[in-house]
VMD Tcl script that builds the backbone (N, CA, C; Angstrom):
set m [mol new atoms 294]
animate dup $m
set s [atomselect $m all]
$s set {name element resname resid chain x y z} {
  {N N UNK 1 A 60.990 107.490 200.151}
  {CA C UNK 1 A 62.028 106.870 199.366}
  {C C UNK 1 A 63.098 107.906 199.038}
  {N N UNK 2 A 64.295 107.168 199.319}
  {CA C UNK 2 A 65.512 108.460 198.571}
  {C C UNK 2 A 65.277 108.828 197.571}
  {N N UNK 3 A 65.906 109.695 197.092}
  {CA C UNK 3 A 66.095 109.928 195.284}
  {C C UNK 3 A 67.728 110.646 195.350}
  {N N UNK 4 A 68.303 109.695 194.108}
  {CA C UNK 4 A 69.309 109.577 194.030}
  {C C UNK 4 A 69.731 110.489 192.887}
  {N N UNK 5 A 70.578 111.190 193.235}
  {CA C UNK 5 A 70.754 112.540 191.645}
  {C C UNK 5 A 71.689 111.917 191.115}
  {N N UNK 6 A 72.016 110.605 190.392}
  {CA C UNK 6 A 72.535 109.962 189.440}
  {C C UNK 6 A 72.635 108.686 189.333}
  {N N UNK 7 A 72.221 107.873 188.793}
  {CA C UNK 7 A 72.556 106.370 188.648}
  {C C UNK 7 A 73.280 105.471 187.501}
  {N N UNK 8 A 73.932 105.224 187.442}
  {CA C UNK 8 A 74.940 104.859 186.272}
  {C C UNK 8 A 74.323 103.532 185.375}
  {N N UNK 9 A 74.211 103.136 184.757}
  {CA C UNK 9 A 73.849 102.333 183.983}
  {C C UNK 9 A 74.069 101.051 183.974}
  {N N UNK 10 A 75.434 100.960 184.074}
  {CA C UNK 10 A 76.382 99.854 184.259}
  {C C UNK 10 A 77.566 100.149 185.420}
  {N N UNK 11 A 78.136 99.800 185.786}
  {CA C UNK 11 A 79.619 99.687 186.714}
  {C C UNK 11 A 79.995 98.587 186.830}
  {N N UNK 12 A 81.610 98.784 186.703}
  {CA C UNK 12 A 82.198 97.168 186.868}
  {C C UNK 12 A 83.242 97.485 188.394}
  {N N UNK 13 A 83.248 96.728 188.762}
  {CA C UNK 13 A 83.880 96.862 190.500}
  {C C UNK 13 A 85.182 96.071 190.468}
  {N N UNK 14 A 86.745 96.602 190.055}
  {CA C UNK 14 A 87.328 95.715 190.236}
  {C C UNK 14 A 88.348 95.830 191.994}
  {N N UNK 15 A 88.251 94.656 192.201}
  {CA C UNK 15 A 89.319 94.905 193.900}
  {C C UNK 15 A 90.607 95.144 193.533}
  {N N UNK 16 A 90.965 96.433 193.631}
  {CA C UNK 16 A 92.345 97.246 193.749}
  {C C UNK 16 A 93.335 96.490 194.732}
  {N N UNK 17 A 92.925 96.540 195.960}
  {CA C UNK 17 A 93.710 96.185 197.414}
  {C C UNK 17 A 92.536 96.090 198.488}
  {N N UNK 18 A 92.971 95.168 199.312}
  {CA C UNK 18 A 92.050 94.673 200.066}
  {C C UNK 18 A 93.195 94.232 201.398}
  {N N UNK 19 A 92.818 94.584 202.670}
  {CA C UNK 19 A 93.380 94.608 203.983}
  {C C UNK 19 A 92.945 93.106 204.337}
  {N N UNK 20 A 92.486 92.369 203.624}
  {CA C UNK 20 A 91.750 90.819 204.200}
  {C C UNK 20 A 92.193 89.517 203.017}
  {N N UNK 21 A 91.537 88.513 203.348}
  {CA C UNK 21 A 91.531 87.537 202.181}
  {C C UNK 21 A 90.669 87.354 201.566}
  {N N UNK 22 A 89.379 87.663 201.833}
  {CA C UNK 22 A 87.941 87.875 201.352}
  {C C UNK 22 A 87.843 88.314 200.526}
  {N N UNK 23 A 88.797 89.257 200.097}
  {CA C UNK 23 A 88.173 89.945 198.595}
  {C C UNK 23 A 89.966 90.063 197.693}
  {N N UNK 24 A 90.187 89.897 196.747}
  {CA C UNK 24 A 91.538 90.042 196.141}
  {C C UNK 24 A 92.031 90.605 194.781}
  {N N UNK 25 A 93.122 90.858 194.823}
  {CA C UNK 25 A 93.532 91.830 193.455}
  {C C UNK 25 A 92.746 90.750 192.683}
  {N N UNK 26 A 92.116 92.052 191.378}
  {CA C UNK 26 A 91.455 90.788 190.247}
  {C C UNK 26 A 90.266 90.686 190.459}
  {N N UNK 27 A 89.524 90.303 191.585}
  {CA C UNK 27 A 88.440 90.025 191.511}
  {C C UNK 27 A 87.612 91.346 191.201}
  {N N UNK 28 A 85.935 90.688 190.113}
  {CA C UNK 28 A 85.424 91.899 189.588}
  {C C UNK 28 A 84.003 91.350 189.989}
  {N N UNK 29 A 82.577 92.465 189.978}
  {CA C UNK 29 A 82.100 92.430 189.478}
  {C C UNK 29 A 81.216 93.509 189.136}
  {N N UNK 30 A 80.383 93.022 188.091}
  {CA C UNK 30 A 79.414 94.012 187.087}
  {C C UNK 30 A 77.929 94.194 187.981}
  {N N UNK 31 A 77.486 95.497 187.394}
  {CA C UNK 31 A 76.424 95.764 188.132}
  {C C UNK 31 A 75.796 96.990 187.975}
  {N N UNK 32 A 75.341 97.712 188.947}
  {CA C UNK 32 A 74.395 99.097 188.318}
  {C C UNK 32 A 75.045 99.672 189.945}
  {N N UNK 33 A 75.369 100.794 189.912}
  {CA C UNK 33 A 75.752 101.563 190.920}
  {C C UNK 33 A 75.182 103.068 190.919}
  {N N UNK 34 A 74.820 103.501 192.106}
  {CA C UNK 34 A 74.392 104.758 192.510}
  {C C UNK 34 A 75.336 106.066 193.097}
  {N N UNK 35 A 74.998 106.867 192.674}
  {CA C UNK 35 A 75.698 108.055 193.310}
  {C C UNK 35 A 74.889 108.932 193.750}
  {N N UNK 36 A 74.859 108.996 195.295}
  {CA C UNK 36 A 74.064 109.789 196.252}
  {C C UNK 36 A 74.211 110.986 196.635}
  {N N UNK 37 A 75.076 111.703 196.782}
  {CA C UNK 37 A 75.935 113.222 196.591}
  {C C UNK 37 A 75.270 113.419 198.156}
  {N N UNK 38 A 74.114 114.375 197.614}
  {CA C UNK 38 A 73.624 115.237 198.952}
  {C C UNK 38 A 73.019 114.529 200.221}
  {N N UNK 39 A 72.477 113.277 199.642}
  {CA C UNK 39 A 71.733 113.144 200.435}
  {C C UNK 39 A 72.091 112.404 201.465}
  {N N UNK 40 A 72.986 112.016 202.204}
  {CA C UNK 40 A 74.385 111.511 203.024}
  {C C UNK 40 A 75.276 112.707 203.659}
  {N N UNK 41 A 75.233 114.033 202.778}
  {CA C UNK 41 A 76.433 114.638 203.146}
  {C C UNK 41 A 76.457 114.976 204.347}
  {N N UNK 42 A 77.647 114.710 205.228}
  {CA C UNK 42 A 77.474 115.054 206.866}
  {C C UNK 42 A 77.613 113.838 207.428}
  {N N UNK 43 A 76.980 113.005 207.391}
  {CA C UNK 43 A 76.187 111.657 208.124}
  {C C UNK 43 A 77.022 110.656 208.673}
  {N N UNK 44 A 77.265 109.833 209.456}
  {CA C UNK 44 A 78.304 109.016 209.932}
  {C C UNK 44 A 77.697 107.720 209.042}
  {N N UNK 45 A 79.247 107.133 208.304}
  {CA C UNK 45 A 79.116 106.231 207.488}
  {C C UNK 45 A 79.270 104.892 208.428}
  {N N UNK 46 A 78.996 103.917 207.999}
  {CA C UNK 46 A 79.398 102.253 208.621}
  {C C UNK 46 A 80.496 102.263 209.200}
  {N N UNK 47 A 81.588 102.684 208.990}
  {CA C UNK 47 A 83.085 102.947 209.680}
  {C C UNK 47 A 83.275 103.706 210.744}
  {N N UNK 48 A 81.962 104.795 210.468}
  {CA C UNK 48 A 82.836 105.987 211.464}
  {C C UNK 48 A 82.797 107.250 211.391}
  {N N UNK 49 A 83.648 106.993 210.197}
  {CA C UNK 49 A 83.826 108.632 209.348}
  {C C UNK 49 A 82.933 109.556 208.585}
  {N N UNK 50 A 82.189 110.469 208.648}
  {CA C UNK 50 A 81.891 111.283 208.039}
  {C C UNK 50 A 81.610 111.403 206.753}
  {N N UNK 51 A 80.261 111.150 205.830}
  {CA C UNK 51 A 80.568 110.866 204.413}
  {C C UNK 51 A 80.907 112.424 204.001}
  {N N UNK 52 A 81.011 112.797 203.323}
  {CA C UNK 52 A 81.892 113.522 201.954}
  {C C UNK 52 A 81.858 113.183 200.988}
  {N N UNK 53 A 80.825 114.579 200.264}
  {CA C UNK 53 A 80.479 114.257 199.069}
  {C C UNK 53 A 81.349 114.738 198.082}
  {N N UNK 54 A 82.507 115.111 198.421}
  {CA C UNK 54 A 83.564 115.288 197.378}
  {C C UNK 54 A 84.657 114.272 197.487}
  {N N UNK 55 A 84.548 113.479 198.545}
  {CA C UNK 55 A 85.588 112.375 198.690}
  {C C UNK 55 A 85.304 111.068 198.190}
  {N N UNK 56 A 86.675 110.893 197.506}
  {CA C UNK 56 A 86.704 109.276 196.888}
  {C C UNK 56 A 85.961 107.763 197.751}
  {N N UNK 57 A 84.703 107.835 197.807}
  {CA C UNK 57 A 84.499 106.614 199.106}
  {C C UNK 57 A 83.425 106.502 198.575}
  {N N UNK 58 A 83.281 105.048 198.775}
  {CA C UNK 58 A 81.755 104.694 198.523}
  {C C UNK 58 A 81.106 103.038 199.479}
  {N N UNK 59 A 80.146 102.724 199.111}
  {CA C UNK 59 A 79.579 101.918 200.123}
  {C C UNK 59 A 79.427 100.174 199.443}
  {N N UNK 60 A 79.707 99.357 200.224}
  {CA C UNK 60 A 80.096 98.027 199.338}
  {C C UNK 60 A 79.056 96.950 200.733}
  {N N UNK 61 A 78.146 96.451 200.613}
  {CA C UNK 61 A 77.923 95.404 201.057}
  {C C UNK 61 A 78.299 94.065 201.751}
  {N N UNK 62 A 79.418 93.843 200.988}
  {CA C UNK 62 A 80.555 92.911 202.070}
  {C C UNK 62 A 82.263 92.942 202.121}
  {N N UNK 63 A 82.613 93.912 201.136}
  {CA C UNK 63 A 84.175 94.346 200.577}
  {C C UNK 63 A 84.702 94.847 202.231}
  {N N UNK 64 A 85.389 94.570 202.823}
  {CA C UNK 64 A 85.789 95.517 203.831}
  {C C UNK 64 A 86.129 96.855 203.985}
  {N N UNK 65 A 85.786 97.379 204.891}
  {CA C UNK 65 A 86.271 98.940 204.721}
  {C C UNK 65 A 88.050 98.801 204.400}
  {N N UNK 66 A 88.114 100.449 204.425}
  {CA C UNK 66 A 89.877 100.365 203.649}
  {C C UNK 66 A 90.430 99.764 202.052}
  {N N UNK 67 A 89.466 98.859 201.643}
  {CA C UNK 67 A 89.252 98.403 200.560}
  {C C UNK 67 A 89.855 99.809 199.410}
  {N N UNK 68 A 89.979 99.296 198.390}
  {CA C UNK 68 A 90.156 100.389 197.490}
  {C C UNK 68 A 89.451 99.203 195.564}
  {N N UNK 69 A 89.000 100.070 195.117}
  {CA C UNK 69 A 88.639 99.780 194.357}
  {C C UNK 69 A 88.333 100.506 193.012}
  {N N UNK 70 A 88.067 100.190 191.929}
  {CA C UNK 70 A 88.328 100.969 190.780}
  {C C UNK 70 A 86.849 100.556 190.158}
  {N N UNK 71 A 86.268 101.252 189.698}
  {CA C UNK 71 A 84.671 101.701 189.631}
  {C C UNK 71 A 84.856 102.212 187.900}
  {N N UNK 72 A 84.436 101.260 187.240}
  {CA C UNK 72 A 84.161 101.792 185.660}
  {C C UNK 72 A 83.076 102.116 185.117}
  {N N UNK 73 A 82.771 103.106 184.389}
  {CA C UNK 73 A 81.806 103.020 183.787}
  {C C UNK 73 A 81.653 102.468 182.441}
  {N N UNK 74 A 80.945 101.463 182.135}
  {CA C UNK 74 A 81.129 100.977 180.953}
  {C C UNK 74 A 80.228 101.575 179.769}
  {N N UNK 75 A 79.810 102.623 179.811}
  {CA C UNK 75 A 79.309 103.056 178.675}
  {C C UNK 75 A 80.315 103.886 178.140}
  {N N UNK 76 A 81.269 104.618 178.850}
  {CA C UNK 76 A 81.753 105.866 178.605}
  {C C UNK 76 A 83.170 105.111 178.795}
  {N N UNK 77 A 83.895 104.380 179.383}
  {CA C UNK 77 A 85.173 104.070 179.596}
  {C C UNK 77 A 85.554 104.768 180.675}
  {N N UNK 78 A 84.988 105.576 181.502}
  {CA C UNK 78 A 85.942 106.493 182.699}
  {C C UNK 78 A 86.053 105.501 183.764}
  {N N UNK 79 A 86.586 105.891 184.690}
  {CA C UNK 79 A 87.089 105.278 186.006}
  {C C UNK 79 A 87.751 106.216 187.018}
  {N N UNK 80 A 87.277 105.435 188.313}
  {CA C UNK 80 A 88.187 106.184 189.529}
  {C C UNK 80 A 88.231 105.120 190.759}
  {N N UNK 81 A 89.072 105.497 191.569}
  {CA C UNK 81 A 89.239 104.273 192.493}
  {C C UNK 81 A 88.933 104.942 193.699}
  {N N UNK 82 A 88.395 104.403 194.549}
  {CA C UNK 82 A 87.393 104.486 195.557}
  {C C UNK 82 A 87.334 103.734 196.885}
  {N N UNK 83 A 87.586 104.338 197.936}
  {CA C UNK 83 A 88.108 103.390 199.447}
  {C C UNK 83 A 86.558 103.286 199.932}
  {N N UNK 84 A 86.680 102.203 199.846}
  {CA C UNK 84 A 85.185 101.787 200.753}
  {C C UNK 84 A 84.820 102.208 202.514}
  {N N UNK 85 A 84.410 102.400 202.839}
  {CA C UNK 85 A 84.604 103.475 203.913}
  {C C UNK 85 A 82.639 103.035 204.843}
  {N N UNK 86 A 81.680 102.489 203.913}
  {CA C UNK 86 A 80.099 102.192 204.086}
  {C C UNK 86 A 79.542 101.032 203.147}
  {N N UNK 87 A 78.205 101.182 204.362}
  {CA C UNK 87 A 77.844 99.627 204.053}
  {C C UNK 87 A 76.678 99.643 202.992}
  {N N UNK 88 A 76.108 99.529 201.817}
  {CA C UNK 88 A 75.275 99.446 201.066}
  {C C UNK 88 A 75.559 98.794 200.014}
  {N N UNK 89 A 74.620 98.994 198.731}
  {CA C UNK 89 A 73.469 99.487 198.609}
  {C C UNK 89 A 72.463 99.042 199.592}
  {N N UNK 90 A 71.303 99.693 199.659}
  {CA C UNK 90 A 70.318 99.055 200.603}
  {C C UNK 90 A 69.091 98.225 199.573}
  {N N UNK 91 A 69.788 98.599 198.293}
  {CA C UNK 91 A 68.336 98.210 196.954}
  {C C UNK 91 A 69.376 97.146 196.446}
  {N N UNK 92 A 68.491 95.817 195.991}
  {CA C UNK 92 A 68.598 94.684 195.563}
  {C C UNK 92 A 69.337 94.484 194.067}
  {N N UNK 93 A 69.130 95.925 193.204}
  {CA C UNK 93 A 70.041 96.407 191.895}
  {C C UNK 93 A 70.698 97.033 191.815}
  {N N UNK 94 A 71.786 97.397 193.023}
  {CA C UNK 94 A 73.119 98.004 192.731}
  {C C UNK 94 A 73.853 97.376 193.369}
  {N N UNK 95 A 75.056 97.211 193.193}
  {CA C UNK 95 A 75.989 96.356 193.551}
  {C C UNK 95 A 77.033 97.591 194.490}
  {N N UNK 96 A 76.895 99.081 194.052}
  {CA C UNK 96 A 77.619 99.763 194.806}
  {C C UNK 96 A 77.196 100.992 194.759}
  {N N UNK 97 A 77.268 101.616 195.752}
  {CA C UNK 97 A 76.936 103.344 196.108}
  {C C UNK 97 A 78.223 104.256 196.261}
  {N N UNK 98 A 78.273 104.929 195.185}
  {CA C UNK 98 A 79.783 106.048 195.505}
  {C C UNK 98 A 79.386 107.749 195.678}
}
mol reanalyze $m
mol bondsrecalc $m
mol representation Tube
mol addrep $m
């Protein structure tokens, strides 16, 4: 089993911009999201590209790649926006992997 060196509590997922009609400014949702750092670093993501564990990208289940999105944490109020770039979570309680 992986082990993940952080998991957030809460995250809210709102769609920034989206290259499709499938997903649109506005739309949100809530959920529990993971942050995988090392254990990816190197690796060819769903797209293509190379993950990078210092780069803004994370992995969305059906959002299209190119996607951009804004990732809150709701305990703390922070945020950052994030180009979807891979395909996950692979676990049934996160809604997103950054």
């Amino acid at each position: 089993m992986l082990k993940f060196s952080r998991t957030l509590a809460v995250a809210w997922l709102l769609v920034f911009a989206s290259p499709v009609q499938s997903a649109s400014v506005g739309d949100t949702e809530t959920g529990i999201a993971a942050y995988y750092s090392n254990v990816f670093h190197g690796r060819r993501t769903a797209n293509g590209e190379r993950y990078d564990k210092n780069a803004y990208t994370a992995a969305h289940k059906r959002l299209p790649f190119g996607t951009r999105v804004r990732i809150t944490n709701l305990e703390n109020g922070k945020s950052v926006v994030l180009k979807i770039n891979d395909r996950g979570p692979s676990t049934e309680n996160r809604i997103v992997d950054v």
